[in-house]
C-alpha positions in Angstrom: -73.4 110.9 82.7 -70.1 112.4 83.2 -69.8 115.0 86.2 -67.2 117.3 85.5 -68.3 119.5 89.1 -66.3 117.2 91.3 -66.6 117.5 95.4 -64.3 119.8 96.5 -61.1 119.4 98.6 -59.1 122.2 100.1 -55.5 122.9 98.5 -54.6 126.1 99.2 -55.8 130.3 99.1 -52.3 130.9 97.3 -53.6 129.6 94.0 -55.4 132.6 92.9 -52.5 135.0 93.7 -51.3 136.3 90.3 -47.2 135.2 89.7 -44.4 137.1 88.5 -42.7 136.6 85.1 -43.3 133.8 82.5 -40.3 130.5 84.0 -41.4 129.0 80.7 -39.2 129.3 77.2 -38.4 132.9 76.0 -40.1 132.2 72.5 -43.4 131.6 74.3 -46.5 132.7 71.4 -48.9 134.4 74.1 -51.0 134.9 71.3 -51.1 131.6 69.6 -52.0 130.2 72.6 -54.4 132.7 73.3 -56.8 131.8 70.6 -56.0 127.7 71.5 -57.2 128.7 74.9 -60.3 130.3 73.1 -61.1 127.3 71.4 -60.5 124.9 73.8 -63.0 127.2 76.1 -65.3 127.5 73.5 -65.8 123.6 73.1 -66.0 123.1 77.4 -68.9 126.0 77.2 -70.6 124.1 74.0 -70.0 120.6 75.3 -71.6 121.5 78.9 -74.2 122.5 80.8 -75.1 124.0 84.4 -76.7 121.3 86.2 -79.7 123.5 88.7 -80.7 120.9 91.2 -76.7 120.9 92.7 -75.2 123.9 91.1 -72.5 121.8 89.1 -70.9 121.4 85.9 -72.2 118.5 83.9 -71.4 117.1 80.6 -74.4 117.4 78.3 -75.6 113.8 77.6 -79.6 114.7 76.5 -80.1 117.8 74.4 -79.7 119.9 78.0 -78.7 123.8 77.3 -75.4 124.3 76.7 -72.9 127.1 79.3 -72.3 128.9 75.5 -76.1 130.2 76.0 -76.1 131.1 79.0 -72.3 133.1 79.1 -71.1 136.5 78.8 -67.7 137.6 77.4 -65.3 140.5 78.0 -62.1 141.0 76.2 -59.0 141.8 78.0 -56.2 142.9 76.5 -52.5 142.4 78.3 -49.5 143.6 76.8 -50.8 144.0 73.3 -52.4 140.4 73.4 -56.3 139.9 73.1 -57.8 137.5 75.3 -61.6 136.5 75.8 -63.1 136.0 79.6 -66.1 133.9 80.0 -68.3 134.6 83.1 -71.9 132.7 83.8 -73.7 135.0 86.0 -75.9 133.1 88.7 -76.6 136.1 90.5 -75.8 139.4 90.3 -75.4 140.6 94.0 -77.7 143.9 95.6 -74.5 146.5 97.0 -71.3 147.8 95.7 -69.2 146.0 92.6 -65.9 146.3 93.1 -63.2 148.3 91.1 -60.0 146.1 90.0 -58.0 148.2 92.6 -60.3 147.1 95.7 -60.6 143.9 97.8 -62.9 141.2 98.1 -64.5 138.9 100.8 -64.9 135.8 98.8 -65.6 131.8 99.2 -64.6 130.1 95.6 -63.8 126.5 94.2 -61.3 126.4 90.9 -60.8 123.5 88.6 -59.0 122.6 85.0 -61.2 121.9 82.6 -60.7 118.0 83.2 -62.5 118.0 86.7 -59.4 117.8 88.6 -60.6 120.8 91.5 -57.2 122.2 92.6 -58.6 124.9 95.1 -61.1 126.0 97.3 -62.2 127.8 100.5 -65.6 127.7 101.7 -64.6 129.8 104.5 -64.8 133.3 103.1 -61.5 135.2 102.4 -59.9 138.9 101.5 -58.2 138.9 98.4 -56.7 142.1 97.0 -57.4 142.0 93.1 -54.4 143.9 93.1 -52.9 140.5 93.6 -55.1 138.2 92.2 -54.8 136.7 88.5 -55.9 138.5 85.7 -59.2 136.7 85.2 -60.1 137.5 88.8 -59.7 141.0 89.1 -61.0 141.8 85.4 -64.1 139.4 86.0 -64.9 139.5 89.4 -65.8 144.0 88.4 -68.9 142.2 87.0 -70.6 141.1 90.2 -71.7 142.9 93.3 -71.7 141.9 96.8 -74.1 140.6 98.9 -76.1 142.4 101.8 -74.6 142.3 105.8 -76.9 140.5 108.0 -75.8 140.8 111.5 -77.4 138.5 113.9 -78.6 139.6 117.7 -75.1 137.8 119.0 -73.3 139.9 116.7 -72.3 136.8 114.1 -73.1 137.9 110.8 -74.1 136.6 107.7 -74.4 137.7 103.7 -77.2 137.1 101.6 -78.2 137.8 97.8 -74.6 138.1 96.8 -73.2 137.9 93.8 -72.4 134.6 92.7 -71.2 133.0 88.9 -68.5 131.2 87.0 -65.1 132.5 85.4 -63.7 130.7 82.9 -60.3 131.9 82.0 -58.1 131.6 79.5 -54.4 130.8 80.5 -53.0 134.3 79.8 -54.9 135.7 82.5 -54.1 133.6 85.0 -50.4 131.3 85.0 -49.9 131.1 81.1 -47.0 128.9 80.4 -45.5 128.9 84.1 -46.8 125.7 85.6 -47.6 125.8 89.5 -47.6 123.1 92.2 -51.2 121.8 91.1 -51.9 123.7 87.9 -49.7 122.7 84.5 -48.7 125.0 82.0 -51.0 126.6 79.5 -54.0 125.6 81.4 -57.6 127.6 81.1 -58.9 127.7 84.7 -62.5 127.6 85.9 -64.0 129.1 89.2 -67.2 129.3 91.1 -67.1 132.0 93.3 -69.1 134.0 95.9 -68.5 137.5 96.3 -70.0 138.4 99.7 -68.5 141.7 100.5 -66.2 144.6 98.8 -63.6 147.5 100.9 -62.6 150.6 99.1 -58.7 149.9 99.2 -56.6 152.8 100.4 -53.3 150.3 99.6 -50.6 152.9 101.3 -53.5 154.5 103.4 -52.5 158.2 102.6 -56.0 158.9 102.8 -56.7 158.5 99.1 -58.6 155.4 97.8 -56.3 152.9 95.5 -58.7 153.6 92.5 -58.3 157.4 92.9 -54.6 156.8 92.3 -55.3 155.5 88.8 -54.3 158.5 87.4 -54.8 157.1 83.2 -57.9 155.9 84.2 -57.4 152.2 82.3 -58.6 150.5 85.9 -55.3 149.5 86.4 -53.3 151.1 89.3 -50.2 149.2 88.6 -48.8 151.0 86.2 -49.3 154.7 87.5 -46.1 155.6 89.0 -45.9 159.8 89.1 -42.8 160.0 90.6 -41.0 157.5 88.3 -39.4 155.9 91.7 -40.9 152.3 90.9 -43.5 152.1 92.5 -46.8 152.3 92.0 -48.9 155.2 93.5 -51.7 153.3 94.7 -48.3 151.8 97.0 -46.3 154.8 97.2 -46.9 157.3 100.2 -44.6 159.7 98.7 -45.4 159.6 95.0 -45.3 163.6 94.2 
């Protein structure tokens, strides 16, 4: 049998962080590789299972139920291209969800779909999913956080949060710009933990970043009133 959940080894947090423009070839068919990404996804969710006693990814080798069962999809559209996001919900999480304008405390391992695990933290983290890539801070909406135990030496702990699998296709995370550990085109896969959830004020004028949203598409990026280039949700003096 075939693990495909390999032990984890720490890289680096800067892997999730969402790049700027495309470095790869200016006739790039974000489209064409959309639906490649889509089948190739497709296959790893038909082709594999969740294995319960460790919490892994196996290959199935005996009739065991397949991810494609067991998934939920979203589509995601990104400058006029359709893409499909795959999440396995493990569990759901018991307090807020966050908005794609908030932050996240979060532990997470990601992988390619060949096993090869290319980041992790088991130490939990903030990440803005202003900042993350686009299969985090799409995805990531889906689950809620987990519940703030604080212990009589005032160390703290989380429990019943939400917890599942992305698997994203390329054009919502690095597309066809390769990074140090990832290579071009690649669908990623992550297990994550989402343990807590802040309201962002980003600029901290006293208005919350998802208040700033002003079309209301849950994207705050591209609200920019007074047309200076920034964004409001960053822009203290956006009237």
């Amino acid at each position: 049998m075939k693990r495909t959940y390999l032990s984890i080894f720490l890289i680096t947090a800067l892997a999730v962080f969402s790049c700027g423009e495309d470095t790869g070839s200016n006739d790039f068919d974000a489209a064409a590789q959309s639906l490649t990404d889509d089948a190739a996804l497709i296959d790893y969710l038909q082709t594999h299972y969740l294995n319960e006693d460790d919490g892994g990814i196996w290959t199935i080798s005996a009739g065991e139920t397949p991810l494609m069962d067991a998934v939920q999809s979203q589509t995601v559209v990104n400058n006029d291209v359709s893409y499909t996001l795959y999440r396995l919900m493990l569990q759901e999480g018991v307090m807020a969800a966050p908005t794609r304008a908030d932050s996240v405390l979060v532990t997470y391992t990601g992988m390619l779909m060949d096993s090869t695990v290319f980041d992790s933290s088991s130490n939990r983290l903030w990440f803005s999913l202003t900042s993350v890539v686009d299969g985090w801070s799409h995805g990531l909406t889906n689950f809620k956080a987990g519940q703030r135990v604080v212990n009589p030496d005032e160390s703290f702990y989380y429990e019943n949060s939400g917890e599942g699998f992305l698997f994203i296709p390329s054009g919502l995370a690095y597309a066809n710009a390769p990074q140090v550990t990832i290579p071009e085109n690649s669908p990623l896969i992550f297990k994550i933990t989402l343990n807590d959830v802040n309201d962002a004020d980003h600029d901290q004028d006293g208005i919350l970043s998802i208040d700033e949203d002003l079309d209301g598409d849950g994207n705050v990026k591209n609200d920019d009133t007074d047309g200076d280039g920034t964004a409001d949700y960053l822009d203290t003096d956006n009237s």
